[in-house]
VOVORO-756784 format. One record per atom (N, C-alpha, C): x, z, y; residue in three letters. Coordinates in steps of 0.1 Angstrom, whole numbers, plus 5000, padded with zeros to 4 digits. Example, Ala and Ser with C-alpha at 12.3 -4.5 7.8 and 13.67 -1.06 7.14 Angstrom:
BEGIN
513250784943ALA512350784955ALA513250784967ALA512850714978SER513750714989SER512950795000SER
end
This chain:
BEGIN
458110724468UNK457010734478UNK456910604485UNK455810584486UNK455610394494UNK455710474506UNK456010344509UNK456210284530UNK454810344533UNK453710304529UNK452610364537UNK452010514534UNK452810564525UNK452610724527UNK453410834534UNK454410724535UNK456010804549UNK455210724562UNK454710664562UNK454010654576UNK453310744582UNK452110804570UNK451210864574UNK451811014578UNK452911024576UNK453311194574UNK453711204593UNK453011334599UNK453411314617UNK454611384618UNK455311344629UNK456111394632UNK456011514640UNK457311604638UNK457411694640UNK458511754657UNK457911804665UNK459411744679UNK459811874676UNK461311894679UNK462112034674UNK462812014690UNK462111994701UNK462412024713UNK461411974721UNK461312094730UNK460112114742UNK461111994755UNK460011924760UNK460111814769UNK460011894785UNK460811884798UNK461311974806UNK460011984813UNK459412114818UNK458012124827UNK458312014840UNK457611964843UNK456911874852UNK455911934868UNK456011934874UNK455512004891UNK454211944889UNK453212034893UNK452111924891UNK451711864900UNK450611774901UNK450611664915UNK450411744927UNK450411684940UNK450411694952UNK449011784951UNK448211684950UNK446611734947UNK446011834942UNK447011884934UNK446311994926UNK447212154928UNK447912174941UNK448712294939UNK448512304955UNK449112434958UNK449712454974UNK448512464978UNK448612454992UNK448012445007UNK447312335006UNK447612204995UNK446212084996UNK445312084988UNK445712144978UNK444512194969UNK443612314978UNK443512384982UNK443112484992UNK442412474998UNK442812345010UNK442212315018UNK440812205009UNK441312115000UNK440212044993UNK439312114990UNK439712204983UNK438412244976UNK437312334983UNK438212424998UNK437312525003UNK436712475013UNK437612345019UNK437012275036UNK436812145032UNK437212075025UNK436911935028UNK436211905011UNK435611965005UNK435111954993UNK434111854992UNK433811785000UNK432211714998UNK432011705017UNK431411585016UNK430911525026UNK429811655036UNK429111725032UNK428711835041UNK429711955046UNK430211965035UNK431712085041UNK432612025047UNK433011895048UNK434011825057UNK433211825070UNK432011795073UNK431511815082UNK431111945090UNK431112085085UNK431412195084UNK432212245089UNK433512215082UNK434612255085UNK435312195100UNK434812075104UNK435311985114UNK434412065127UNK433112115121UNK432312115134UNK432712245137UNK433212345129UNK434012515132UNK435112525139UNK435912425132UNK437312435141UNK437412345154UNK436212275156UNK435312265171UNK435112365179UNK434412435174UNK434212545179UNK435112665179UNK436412645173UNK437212775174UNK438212705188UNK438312565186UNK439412535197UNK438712555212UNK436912565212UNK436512545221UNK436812675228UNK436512755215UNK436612925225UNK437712935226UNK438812925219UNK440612985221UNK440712915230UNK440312775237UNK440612715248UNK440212775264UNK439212845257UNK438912945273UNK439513075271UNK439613125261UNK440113295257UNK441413305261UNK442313175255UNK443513215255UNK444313225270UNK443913135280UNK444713145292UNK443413255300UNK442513345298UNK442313435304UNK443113525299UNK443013585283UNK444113675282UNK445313655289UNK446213545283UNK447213525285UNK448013545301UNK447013485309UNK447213515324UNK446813635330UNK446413745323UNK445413855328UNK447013935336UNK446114025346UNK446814085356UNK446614235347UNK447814325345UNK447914435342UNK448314565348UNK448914485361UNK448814595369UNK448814605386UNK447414675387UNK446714635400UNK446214745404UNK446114805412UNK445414915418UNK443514885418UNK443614745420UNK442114735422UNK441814575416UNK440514535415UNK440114375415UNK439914295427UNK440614345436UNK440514265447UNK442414215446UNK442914345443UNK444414305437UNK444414175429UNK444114215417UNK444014125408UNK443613995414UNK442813955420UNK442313815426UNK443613715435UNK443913815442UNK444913825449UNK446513765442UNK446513815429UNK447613805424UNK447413655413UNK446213665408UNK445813545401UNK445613385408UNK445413395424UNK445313345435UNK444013215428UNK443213255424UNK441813165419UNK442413085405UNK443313095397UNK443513075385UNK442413195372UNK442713115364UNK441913175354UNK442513285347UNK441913415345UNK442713525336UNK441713685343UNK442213755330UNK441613905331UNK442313975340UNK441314025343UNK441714205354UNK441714325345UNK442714295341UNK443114375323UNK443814555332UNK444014535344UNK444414625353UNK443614765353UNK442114725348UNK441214875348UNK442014925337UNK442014835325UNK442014945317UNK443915025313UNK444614985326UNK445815065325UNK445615165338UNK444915155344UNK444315265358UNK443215335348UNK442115335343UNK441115425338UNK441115415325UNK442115445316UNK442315415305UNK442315625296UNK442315685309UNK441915825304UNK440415865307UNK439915845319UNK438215825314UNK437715735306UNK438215625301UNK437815565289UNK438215635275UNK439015695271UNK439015765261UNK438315935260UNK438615975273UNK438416115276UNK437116205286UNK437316045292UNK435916105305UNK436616145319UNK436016155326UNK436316145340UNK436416325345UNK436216395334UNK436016555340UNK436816615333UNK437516615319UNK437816665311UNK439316675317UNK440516775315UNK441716835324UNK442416725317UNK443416675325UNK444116545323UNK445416645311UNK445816765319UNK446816845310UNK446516925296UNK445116885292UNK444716935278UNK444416785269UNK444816695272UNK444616585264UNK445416585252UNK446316705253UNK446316685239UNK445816765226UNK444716855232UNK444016935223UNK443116765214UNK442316725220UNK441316645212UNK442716505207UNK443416465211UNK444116415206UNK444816435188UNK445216595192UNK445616645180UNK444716645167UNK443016695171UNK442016705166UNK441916575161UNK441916455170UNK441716325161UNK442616315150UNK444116355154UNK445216305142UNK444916415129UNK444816525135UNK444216645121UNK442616575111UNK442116485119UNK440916425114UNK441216365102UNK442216295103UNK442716195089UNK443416285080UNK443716375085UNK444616495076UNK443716605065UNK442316575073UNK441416655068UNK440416565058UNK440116425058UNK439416325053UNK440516295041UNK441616285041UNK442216235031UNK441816275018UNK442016375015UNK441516445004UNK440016404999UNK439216385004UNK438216365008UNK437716265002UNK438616125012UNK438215985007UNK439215914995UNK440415974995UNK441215964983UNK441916104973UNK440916114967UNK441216234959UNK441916224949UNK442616084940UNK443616054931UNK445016084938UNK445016084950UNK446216074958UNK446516154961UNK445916294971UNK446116424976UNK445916454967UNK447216604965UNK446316764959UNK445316804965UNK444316834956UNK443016924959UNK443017074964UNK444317094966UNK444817194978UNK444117144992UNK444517044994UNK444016975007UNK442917015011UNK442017014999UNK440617035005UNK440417215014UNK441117255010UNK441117375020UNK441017345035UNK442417325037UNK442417245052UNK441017165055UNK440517065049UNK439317015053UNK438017095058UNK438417195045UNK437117305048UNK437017365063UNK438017385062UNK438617455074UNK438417425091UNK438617265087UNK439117135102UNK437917155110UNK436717145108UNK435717175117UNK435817275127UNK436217385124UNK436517535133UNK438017485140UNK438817405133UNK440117415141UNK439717285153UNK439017185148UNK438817125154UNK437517115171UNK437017235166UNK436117315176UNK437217375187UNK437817455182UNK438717515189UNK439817455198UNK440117335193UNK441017275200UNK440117215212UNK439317135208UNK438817075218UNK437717145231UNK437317255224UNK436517295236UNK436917445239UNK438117465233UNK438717575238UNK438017705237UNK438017805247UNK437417995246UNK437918045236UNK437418155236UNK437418225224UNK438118175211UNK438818225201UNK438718195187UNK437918255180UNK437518355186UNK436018445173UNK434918315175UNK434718255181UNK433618195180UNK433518075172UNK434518005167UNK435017975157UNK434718025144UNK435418165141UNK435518245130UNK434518315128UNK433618325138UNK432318355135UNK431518245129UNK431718155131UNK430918035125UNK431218035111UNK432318005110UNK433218055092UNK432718115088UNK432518235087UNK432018335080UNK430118335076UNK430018285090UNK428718235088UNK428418135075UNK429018065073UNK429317935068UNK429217985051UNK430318095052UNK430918235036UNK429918275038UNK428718345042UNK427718415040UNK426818365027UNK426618235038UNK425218135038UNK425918085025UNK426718045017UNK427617995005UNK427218084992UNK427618244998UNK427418334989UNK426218324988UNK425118344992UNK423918314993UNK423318234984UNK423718134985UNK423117994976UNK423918004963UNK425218074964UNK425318044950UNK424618164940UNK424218244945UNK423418384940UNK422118324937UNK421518204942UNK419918204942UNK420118084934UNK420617994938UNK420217854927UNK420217854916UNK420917984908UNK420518004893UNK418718034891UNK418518054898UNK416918094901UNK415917954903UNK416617904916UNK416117784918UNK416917704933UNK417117594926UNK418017524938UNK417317524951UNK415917474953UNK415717534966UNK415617614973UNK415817704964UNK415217844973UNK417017894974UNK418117854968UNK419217894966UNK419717784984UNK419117644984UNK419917604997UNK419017655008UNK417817645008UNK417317705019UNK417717875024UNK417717925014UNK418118075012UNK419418075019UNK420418005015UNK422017975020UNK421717925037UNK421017825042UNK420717825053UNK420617965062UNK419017995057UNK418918135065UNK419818205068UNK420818245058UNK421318355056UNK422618335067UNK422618205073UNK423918125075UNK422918145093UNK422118115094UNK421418125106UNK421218245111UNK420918425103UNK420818535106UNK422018565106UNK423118525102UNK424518545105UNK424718545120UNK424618405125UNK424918365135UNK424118445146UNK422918485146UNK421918545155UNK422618655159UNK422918725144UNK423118875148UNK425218875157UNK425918795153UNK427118785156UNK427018755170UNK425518675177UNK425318605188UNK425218735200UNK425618855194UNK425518985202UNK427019065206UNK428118965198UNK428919065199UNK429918965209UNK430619055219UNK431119015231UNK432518985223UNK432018825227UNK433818775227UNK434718645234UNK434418725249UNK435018625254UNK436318695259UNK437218625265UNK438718675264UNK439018745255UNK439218705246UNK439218785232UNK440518625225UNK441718635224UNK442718525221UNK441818405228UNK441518415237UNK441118255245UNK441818145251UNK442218085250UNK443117935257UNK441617875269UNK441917785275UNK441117745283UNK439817685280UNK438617685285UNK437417625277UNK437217515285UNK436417425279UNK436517325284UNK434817275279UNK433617315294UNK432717295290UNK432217155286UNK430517165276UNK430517035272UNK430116935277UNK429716955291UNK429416885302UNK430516785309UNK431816795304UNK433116765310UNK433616655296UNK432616625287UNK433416575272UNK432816385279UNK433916345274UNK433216215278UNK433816095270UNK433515965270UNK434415855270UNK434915855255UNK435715805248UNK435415755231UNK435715825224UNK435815965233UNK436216085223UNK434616165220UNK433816155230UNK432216205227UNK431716095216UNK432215945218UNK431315915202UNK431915915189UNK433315985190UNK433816005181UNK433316185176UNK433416255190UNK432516345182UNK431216345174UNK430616285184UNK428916275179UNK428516185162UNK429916085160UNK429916005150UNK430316125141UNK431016185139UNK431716265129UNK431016385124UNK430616415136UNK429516545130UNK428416505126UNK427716425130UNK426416345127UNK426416305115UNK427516205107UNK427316165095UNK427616215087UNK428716335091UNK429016445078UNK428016525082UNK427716565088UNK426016635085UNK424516585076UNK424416465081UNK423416385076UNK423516375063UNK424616295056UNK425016295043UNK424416415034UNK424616565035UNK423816645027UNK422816675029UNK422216685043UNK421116685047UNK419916595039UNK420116455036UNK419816345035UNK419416395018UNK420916425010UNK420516444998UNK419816564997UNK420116655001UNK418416745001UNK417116704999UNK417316605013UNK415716515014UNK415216475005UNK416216395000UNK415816314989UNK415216374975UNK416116484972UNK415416574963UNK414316644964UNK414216644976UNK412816734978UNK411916634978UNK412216504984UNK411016434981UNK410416424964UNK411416434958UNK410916424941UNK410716534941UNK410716714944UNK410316764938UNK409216814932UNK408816884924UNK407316864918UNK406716994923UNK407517064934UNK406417194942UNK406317084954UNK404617094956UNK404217054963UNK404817054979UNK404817204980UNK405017224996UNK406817154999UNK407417194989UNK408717124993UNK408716974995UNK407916904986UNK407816764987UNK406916744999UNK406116765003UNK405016735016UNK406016755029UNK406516855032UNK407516905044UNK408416775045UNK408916745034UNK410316655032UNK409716505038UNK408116465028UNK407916365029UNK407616355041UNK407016445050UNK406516445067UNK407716415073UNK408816515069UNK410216465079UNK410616345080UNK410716315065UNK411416155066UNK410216075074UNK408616055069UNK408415945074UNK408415945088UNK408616055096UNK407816125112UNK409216035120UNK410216105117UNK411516035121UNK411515915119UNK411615875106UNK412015705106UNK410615615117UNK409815715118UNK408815635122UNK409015665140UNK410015715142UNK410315775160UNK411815705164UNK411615615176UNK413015565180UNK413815665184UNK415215625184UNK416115735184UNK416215805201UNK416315665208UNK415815745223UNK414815815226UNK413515805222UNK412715885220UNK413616045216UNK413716045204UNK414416185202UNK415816245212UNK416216115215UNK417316185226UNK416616245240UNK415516155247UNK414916225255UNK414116365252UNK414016375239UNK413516515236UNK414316595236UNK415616595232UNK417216675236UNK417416685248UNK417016595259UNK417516625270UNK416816685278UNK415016675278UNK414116725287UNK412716815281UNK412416765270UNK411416815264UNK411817005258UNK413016985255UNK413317065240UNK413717145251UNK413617155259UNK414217265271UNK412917375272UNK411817315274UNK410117365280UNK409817465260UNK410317425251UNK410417525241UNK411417635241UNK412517625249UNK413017785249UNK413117865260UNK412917955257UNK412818105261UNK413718065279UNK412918145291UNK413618105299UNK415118165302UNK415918065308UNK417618165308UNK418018135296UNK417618015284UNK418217995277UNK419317925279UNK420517915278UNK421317785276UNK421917705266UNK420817615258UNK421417545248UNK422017405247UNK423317415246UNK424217325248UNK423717195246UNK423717055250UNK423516935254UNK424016875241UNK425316895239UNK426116795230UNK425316865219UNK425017025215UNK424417075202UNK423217015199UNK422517025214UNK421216925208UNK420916775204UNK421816685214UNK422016595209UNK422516555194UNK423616625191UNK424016635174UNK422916655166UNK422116745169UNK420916795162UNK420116685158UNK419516595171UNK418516465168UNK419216375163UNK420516335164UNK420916275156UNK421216245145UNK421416385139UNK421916445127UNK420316435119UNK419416475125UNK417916445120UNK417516265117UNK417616245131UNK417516115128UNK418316025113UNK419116035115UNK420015965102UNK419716065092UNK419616145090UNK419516205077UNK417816145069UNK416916125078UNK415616065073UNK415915935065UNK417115845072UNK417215735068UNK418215725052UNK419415825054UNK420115825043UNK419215895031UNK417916035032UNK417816045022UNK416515905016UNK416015855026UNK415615695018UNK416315595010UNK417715615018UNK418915525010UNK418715624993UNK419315744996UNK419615824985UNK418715814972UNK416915824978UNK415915794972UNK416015664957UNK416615564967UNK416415454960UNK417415434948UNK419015524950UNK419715514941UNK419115634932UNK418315724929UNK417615804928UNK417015754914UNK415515624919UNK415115584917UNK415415444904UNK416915414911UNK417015314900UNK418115394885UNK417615494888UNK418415534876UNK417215554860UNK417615474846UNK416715534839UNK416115674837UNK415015674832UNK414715794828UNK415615884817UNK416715784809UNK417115894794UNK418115944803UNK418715914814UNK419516014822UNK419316134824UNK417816174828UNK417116244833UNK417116384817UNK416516254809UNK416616324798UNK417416374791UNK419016304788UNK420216364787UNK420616464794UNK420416514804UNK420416634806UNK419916784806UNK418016714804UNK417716834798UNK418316814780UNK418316724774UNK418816744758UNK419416824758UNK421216824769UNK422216914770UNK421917044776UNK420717094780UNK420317234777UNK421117284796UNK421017124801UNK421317184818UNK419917234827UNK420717304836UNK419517354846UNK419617224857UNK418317234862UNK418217144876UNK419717114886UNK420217234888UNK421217234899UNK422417144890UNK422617174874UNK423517164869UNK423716994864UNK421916954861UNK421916814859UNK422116724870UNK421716804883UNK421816664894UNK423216634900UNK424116784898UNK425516764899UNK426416684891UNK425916684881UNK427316704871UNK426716504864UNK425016494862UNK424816364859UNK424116264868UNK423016294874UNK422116214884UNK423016214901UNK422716284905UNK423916234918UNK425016144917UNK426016184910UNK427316104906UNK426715974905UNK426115904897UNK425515764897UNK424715754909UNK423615804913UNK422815764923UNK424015734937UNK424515834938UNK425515864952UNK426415694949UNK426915634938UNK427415534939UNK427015454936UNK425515424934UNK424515304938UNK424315274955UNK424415424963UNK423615444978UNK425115384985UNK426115384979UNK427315344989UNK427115265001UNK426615134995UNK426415065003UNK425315045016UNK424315125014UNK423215205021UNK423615285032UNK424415385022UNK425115485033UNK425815445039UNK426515385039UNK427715265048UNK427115235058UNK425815155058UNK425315045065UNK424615175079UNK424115275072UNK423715395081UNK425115415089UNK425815465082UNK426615545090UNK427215475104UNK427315335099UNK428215205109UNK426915205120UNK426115225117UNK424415235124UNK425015315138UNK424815445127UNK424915565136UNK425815595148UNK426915505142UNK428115545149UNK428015425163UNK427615325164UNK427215295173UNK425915245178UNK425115365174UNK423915415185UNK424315545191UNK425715575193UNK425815705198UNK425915625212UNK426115515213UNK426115525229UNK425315485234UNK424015545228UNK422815535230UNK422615655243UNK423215795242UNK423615895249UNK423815865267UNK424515725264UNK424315725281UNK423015685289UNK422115685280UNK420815715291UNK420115835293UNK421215905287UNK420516075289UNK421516115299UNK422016065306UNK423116105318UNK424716135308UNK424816115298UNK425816185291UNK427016025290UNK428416065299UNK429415995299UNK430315915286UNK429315915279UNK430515855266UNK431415745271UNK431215665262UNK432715535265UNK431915405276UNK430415395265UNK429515295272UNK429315345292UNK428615495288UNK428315535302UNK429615595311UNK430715535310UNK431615535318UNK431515455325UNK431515335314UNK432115185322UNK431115155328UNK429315205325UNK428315165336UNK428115285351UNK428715395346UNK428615455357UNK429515505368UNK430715575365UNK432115605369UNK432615495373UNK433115415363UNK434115295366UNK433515175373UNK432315095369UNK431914985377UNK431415045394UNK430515195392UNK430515235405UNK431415225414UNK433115285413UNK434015235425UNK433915115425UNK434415105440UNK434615025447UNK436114945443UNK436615025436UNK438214935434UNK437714845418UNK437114885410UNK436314805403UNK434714765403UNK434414715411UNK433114715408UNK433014495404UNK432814495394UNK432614335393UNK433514335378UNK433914425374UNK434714395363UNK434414435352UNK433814345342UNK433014375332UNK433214335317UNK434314195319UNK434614165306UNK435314255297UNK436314255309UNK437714315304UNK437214455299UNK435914575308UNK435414685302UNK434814685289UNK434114625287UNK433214625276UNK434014545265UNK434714415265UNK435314375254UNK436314465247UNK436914565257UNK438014705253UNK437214805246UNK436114805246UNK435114935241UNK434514855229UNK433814705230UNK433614635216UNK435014625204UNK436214615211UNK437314615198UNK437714765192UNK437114895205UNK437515015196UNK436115015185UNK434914975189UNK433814995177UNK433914945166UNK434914815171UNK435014735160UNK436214785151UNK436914845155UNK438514895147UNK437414995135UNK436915145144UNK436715205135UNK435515135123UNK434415065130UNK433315035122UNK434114925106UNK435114855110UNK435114735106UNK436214825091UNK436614965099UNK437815035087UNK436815115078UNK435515145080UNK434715295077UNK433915105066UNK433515015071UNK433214895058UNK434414865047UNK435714835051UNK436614825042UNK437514935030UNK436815075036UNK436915135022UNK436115195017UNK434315165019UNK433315145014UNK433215044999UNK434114905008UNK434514784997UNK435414874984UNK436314874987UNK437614954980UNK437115054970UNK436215144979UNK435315304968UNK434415194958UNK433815124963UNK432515034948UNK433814954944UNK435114924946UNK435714844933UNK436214974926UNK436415094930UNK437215184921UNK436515244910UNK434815224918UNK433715314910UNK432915194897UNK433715094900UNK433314984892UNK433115044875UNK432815124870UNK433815184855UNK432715124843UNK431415034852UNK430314984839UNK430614884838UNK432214794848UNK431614664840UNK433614624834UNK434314734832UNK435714724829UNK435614674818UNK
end
């Protein structure tokens, strides 16, 4: 074989050469910062002009926190103790830190009924929002939590409770007897039957009947009312909503006209508006010697209110579904009740996620919309009870920034596993 054909033959290496770190530039913390902050002449400038502005605020934030007085009988204390240096009168909120959660009327020695009710809350949602995780045992207890959680917090009676329950088993049996017939007439049917329940039970005497102490709703106040008002409102609205929404598609007229008037009449009415109708109007419609509860009514407008909005949301995931959907389920020989369960909802409902989200984070804080109906929530504490004394009157950051981080805890956790449910429901694009 010639020299010039043992040249051409390549060589072969029968050992790997030892890995090498790669440059400075291209790994770690400097690659990071290159590419996300200093990438280009406008994001360097960007990035310089932000962390301007973060030093500017932590330069004032931090030595108010930092120096804040925590405990003072009053803001004249606090001044006193700060002697004209800079810092919070962080002191209210270790003096009125139970009318800020609880209200200023509510018995200091039952705080732990609604307390408990909060911790049973997550006990009862679990199932709920992670159903891969809990046994579907659980869901009992959930079914359940509304009545226990009635009971704890506003005390009387326990029939009045279990009268609701049953009301609830009535109105169920009801609907499930009629929707083989026709789903509207099977949920409205279920309604009634759930409404003449309660009428006729509205006759039978049961007070001191196993009663613990009551605790009228006049007395509920501070971030436990917008936690009520948030929790019943949105779990109400939610099926309320998808009703609507069905009814706006359906092809009997009168159900679709009613639906269509509700939604547009509401969405077309501010929410204070409807709260002043809860508080003063809706009075001059009942019967005189009526007494209907404040917090019921208010739930009511707001439970209406949001429901106009979600069954719009609902509408649209509704809407963007093909028609062979529609069709695949009559092919499979389903009824109405049976196709919008089992095929149309399940997709629509996780197109509206993000809809519904956006509502619900809405709803939950325009409940303290309430304090201009005289009703003490967390907002109308801090403007009426607490800045009114005289031992606080002038102290406003420290109030309101402590009520902006609870809206923000729950709003900012009720978005993050909104995020989490559309990655799990992701299954069209695996």
């Amino acid at each position: 074989m010639s020299d010039t054909h043992q040249q051409s033959i390549g060589f072969v290496r029968d050992s790997m050469l030892p890995q090498v770190a790669p440059p400075a530039s291209e790994a770690g913390a400097y690659k990071w910062m290159r590419q996300n902050l200093f990438l280009n002449i406008p994001n360097t400038i960007l990035t310089l002009a932000a962390l301007a502005a973060i030093y500017y605020l932590l330069s004032g934030f931090l030595p108010w926190f930092l120096n804040g007085v925590w405990d003072a009988p009053s803001i004249r204390e606090c001044r006193d103790i700060l002697q004209g240096n800079a810092g919070g009168c962080f002191a209210v909120l270790t003096e009125r830190w139970n009318q800020l959660l609880f209200g200023f009327k509510y018995p200091s020695h039952l705080y732990w009924r609604p307390a408990l009710a909060f911790v049973l809350l997550f006990v009862a949602i679990a199932p709920v929002l992670f159903r891969k995780v809990f046994p579907a045992q659980m869901l009992i207890f959930t079914a359940l939590y509304p009545f226990v959680a009635y009971f704890l917090i506003w005390g009387g009676s326990i029939l009045i409770p279990v009268f609701a329950l049953l009301g609830f088993v009535v109105g169920y049996l009801v609907y499930s007897k009629l929707v083989q017939r026709s789903f509207a007439a099977g949920f409205f049917g279920g309604i009634a039957a759930t409404l003449v329940f309660w009428w006729l039970t509205g006759f039978v005497p049961v007070e001191g009947v196993l009663a613990t102490e009551a605790v009228p709703s006049r007395d509920m106040g501070g971030f436990m009312l917008n936690l009520i008002l948030g929790t019943v409102c949105v779990s109400l609205s939610i099926p309320i909503g998808i009703a609507l929404a069905l009814g706006r598609q359906s092809d009997m007229p009168v159900i679709k006209w009613i639906c269509v008037f509700f939604i547009e009449f509401i969405r077309g009415v501010p929410l204070i508006t409807l709260l002043f109708v809860a508080n003063v109007v809706l009075a001059y419609f009942l019967p005189p010697g009526t007494n209907f509860d404040l917090i019921l009514r208010v739930i009511i407008m707001i439970t209406m209110f949001a429901s106009a909005y979600i069954a719009e949301v609902i509408r649209g995931g509704l809407a963007a579904l093909p028609t062979g959907q529609y069709e695949a389920g009559d092919s499979l020989g389903l009824d109405y009740a049976q196709k919008m369960r089992l095929i149309i909802l399940p997709q629509a409902l996780k197109i509206s996620i993000p809809g519904i989200v956006n509502v619900a984070v809405g709803l939950f804080k325009d409940t303290t919309l309430v304090s201009v109906i005289s009703m003490f929530d967390m907002v109308g504490m801090i403007r009426g009870p607490i800045l009114a004394s005289t031992e606080w009157n002038g102290v406003y950051w420290e109030l309101l920034g402590f009520a902006a981080l609870l809206f923000f805890v729950v709003c900012y956790g009720i978005s993050q596993y909104s995020q989490w449910l559309e990655r799990q429901l992701q299954t069209d694009h695996r």
